[in-house]
C-alpha positions, 0 to 999 in steps of 0.5 A, spaced: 500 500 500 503 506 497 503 512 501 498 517 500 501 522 504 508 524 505 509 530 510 516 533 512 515 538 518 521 542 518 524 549 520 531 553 520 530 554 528 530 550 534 524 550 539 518 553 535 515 546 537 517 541 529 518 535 534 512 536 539 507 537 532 511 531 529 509 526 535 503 529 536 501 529 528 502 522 528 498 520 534 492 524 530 492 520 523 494 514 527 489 514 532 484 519 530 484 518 523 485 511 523 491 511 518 498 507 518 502 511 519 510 512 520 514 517 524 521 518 521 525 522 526 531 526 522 532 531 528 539 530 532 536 530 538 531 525 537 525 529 541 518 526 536 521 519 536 523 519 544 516 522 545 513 516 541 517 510 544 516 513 552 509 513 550 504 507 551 502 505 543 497 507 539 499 504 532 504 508 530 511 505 527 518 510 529 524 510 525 530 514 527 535 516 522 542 519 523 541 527 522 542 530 515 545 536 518 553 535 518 559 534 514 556 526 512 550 529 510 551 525 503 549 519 507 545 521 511 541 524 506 541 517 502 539 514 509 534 519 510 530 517 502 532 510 503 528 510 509 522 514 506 522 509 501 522 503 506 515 507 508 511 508 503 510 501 502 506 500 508 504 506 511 499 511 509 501 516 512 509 518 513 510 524 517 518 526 517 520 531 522 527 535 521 532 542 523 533 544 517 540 547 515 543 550 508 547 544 507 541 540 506 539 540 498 532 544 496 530 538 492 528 533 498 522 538 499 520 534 493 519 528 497 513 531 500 506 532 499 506 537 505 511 541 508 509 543 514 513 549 517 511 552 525 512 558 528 511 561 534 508 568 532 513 573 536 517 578 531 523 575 532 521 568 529 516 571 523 521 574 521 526 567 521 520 563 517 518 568 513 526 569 510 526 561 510 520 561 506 522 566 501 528 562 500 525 555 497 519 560 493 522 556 487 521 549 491 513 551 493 512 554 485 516 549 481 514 549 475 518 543 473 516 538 478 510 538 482 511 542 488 509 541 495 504 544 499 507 550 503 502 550 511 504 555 515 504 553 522 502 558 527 505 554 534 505 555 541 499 561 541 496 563 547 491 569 545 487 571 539 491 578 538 498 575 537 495 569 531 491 575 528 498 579 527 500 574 522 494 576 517 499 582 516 506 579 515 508 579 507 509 573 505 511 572 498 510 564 497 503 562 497 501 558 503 496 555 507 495 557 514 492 552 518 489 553 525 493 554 530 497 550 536 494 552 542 500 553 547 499 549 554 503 550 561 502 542 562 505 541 554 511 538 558 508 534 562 505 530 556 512 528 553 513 520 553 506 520 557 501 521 553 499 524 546 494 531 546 489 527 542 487 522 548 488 528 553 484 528 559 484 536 557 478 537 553 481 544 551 488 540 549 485 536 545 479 539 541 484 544 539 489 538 536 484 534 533 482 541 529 489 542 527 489 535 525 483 535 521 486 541 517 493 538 516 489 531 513 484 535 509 489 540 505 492 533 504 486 532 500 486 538 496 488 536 488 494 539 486 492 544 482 487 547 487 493 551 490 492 558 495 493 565 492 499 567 489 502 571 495 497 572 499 494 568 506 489 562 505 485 558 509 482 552 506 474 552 506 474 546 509 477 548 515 474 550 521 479 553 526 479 558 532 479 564 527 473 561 523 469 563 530 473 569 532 471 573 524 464 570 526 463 572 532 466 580 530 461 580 524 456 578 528 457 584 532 458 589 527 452 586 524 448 588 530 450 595 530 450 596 524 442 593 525 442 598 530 444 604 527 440 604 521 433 602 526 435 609 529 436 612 523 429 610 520 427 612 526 429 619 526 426 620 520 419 618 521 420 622 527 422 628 523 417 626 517 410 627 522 414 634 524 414 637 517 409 634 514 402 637 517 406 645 518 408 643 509 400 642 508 397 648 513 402 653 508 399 657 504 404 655 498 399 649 498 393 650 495 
């Protein structure tokens, strides 16, 4: 059974949350979607595949492979897609966590069907992912080889004002966005206990099975549906803690505006049965 889906989830910076989405994203589709699924950890510390072994199984197959990160990046590399190759005869659903660094070659990008790029929301971190994404812009538009899907991963938000500010970076790379990974004081506690999605958290795990459900349905979208060029897109599909913010604001503004025009109506009545009976008791009306 070949792979449906191949993800590589990935960034320049350490600590913007790629091992715990890499863990936890392979939880979701091997326990919630229901799907065969690999965890391939590329990253030198090993963070996701530790998280998966410590953790009780739910079905989710762990392969660790030396990082393509150093001065044996070649074999590294050719471990890396051996690896991927290995996989995709018996998984449906391949998810590849890895730190990316310039030695790597722009090309294993095209391995994937998603690549997955998370990213706290601060200044500093933006400003880091977005230079990252510019730089692969010919991977994302290529017109030689079918690219892979660029999502944006919000990660670690603890408020509706910071996930908003993203909607005012300059992006040049089209990209999905997806709902944001909600940041969670006890995250820590779960590492080699338990996954988010069988949280006892109700919070916790509504909000990833969410994100999952994101992730799994922009796989689905056909490869020439792709969001607009240099701008923000969030598939219809997904409904994401945004969704319900932009609906909420809306129907705020609605009801003023509702408010406002009755009160206008109202005024103008109210002037009409003023002037009206003075206009016909003029002498101008015959």
């Amino acid at each position: 059974m070949p792979a449906k889906l191949k993800i590589l989830i990935t960034s320049q910076k350490g600590g913007v949350g790629k091992s715990t989405v890499s863990a936890n994203l392979a939880a979701y589709f091997a326990h919630v979607a229901g799907k065969l699924t690999t965890l391939i950890d590329l990253d030198h510390q090993s963070t996701a595949g530790k998280w998966v072994r410590n953790t009780a199984p739910i079905g989710i197959q762990c392969i660790s492979v030396e990082s393509p990160n150093n001065k044996g990046t070649g074999m590294a590399l050719l471990q890396a897609k051996q690896a991927l190759r290995a996989a995709r005869s018996e998984s449906e659903v391949i998810i590849a966590d890895l730190t990316w660094t310039d030695i790597l070659p722009a090309e294993f990008m095209f391995e994937f069907d998603l690549v997955l790029v998370p990213s706290s929301l601060s200044r500093v971190e933006l400003d880091s992912t977005m230079e990252f994404v510019t730089r692969f812009d010919f991977v994302f538009n290529s017109k030689l080889r079918h690219p892979p899907k660029l999502i944006v991963v919000p990660s670690r938000v603890a408020n509706m004002d910071t996930y908003k500010n993203i909607f005012y970076q300059s992006f040049t790379t089209a990209f999905f966005l997806s709902p944001p990974v909600r940041f969670n004081d006890q995250a820590s506690e779960f590492f080699g206990a338990e996954f988010f999605v069988k949280a006892q958290d109700q919070e916790t795990r509504e909000n990833f099975i969410q994100f999952g459900r994101s992730i799994e349905e922009i796989g689905r979208v056909q490869g020439d549906d792709k969001p607009q060029a240099k701008g923000l897109y969030q598939p219809k599909m997904t409904s994401s803690i945004l969704d319900r913010f932009r609906a909420g604001r809306n129907a705020s503004a609605k009801q003023i505006k509702v408010a406002a025009n009755d009160f206008d109506i109202a005024s103008m009545k109210a002037k009409l049965k003023s002037v009206i009976p003075n206009f016909l008791r003029s002498d101008s009306v015959k």
